[in-house]
C-alpha positions, -999 to +999 in steps of 0.1 A: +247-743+874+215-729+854+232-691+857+265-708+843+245-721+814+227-688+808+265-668+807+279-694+782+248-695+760+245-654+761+283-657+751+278-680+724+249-656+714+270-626+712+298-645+691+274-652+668+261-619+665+296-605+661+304-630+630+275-624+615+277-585+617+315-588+607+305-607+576+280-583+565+302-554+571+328-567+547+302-581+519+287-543+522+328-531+518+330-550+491+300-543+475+310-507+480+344-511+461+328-526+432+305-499+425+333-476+433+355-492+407+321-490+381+319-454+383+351-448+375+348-469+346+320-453+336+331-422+339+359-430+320+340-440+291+321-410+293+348-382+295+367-401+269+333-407+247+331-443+243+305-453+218+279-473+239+283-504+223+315-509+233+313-491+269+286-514+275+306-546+261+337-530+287+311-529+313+299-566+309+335-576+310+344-560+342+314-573+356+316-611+347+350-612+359+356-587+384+342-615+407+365-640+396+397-619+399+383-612+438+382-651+445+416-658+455+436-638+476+471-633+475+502-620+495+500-583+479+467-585+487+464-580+528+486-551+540+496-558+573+514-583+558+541-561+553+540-551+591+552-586+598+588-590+608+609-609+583+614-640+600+576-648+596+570-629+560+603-653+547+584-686+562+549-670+546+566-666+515+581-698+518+551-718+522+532-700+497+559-705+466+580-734+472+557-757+468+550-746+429+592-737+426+598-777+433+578-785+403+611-777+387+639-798+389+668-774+394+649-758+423+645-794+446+683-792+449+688-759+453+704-746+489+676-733+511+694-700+517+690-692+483+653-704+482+644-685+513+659-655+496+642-660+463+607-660+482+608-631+497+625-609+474+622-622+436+591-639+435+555-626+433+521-632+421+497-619+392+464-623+382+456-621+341+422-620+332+410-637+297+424-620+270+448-605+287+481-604+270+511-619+296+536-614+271+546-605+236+569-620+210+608-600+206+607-590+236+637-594+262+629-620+288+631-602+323+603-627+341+600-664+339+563-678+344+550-705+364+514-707+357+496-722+388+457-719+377+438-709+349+446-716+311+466-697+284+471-702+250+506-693+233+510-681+199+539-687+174+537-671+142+552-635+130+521-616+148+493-624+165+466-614+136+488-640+111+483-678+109+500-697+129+500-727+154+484-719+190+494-745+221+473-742+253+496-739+285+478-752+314+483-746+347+516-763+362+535-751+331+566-732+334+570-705+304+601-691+292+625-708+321+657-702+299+655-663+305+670-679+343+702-699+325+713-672+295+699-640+274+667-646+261+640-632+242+603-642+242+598-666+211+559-658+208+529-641+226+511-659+260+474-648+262+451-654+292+423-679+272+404-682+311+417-661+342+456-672+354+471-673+390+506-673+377+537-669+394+563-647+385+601-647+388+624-616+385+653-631+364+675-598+374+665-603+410+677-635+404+707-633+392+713-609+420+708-638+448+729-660+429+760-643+428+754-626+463+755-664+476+782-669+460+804-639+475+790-659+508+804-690+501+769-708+488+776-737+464+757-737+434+776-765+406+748-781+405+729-751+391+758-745+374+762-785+353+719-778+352+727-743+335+753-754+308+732-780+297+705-759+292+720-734+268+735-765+251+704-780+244+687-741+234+721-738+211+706-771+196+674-769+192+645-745+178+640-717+208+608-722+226+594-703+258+574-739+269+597-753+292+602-795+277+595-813+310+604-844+329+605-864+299+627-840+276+653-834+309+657-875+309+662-870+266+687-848+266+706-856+303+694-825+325+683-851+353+700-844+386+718-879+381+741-858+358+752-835+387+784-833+399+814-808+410+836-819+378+811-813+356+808-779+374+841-770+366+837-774+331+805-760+331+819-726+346+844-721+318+818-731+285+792-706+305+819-677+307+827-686+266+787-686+260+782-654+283+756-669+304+737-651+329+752-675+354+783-671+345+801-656+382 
């Protein structure tokens, strides 16, 4: 008995020990990276002859938030990831965006085929650090935002020096979501006012899925009746990227009540006449 208790508490030491010298060897690989990344910064700002004021304000920056952009991890983050096979990546993928993409209406009643392929292939993450520009005002929309943590502040004016009226997006936001239902162009500038986990859809890649599924037979009128009325209400109202919410979809009739395959119908011929992006 006592030589039983001696192996399982020298196991129990040597697990210990093993953690332990795990841990430090990734705090001194990270450690390592950081100073890495310094020095080239650094040299940087020497080669290209910074003025020390400002190398040393650059400096401070990438030391006060490197830390914070290292906190969370995501997918694009761990390699071996991408050694998984696809069955298990999808369900990853799955797990990991679905549960911001149901925030959204028109996503809760979308087929899971199409949401499985969304995940893995049109969807990704991004980090934005403060002051970091996400995007700017003119442009054409090729990415719809979901902004999952952090705080932005968007900016409507004719340019970002002018006066003009600045809303804070906070996190659980959706920015720009038309750029999904027609041709859109961003209608002001998103800034990073605190660092942003946001969430990023490919609006090509998008499209893409949605008329592949399609060609396979996937019904989508109910994307379709949520589409129409979309660019009805945009062809209405003043353009905004801040998606209107819960309340605003009740206002204007874009609750899923209004769904159904006679309205789809209809909704396929106005979105052909209005050249929609969803309009197969």
């Amino acid at each position: 008995y006592s030589s039983c208790i001696s192996t399982a508490w020298l196991a129990t030491i040597a697990m210990v020990v093993s953690y332990f010298t795990l841990l430090a060897i990734q705090l001194r690989d990270s450690v390592l990276e950081f100073e890495r990344q310094e020095a080239l910064l650094r040299k940087f700002l020497v080669e290209n002859r910074i003025t020390s004021n400002l190398g040393n304000t650059v400096v401070r920056f990438y030391r006060k938030n490197q830390k914070k952009l290292a906190a969370r991890m995501r997918t694009s983050d761990i390699p071996m990831f991408s050694n998984l096979p696809v069955t298990l990546q999808v369900e990853l993928h799955k797990e990991v965006f679905v549960p911001m993409l149901a925030t959204h209406p028109v996503f809760r009643v979308m087929d899971p085929l199409i949401l499985d392929s969304l995940c893995q292939m049109a969807i990704l993450e991004q980090t934005y650090i403060v002051g970091q520009k996400v995007f700017e005002k003119d442009a054409k929309a090729q990415t719809v935002f979901h902004l999952k943590v952090g705080e932005a502040r968007y900016y409507v004016g004719s340019s970002l020096s002018s006066e003009q009226s600045v809303l804070t997006v906070d996190g659980g936001t959706w920015v720009s979501e038309a750029a999904l239902w027609m041709r859109w162009r961003y209608t002001g500038w998103l800034v990073a006012r605190r660092n942003c986990d946001i969430m990023e859809i490919d609006v090509v890649k998008f499209n893409a899925i949605i008329e592949e599924s399609v060609k396979r037979g996937v019904e989508i009128w109910k994307i379709r009746t949520y589409a129409l009325k979309v660019t009805t209400h945009y062809a209405s109202q003043s353009p905004s990227d801040l998606w209107d919410g819960p309340e605003r979809l009740e206002q204007i009739g874009l609750g899923t009540t209004t769904f159904s395959p006679q309205t789809s119908r209809r909704a396929t011929l106005r979105l052909n006449r209005s050249r929609s992006v969803l309009a197969f």
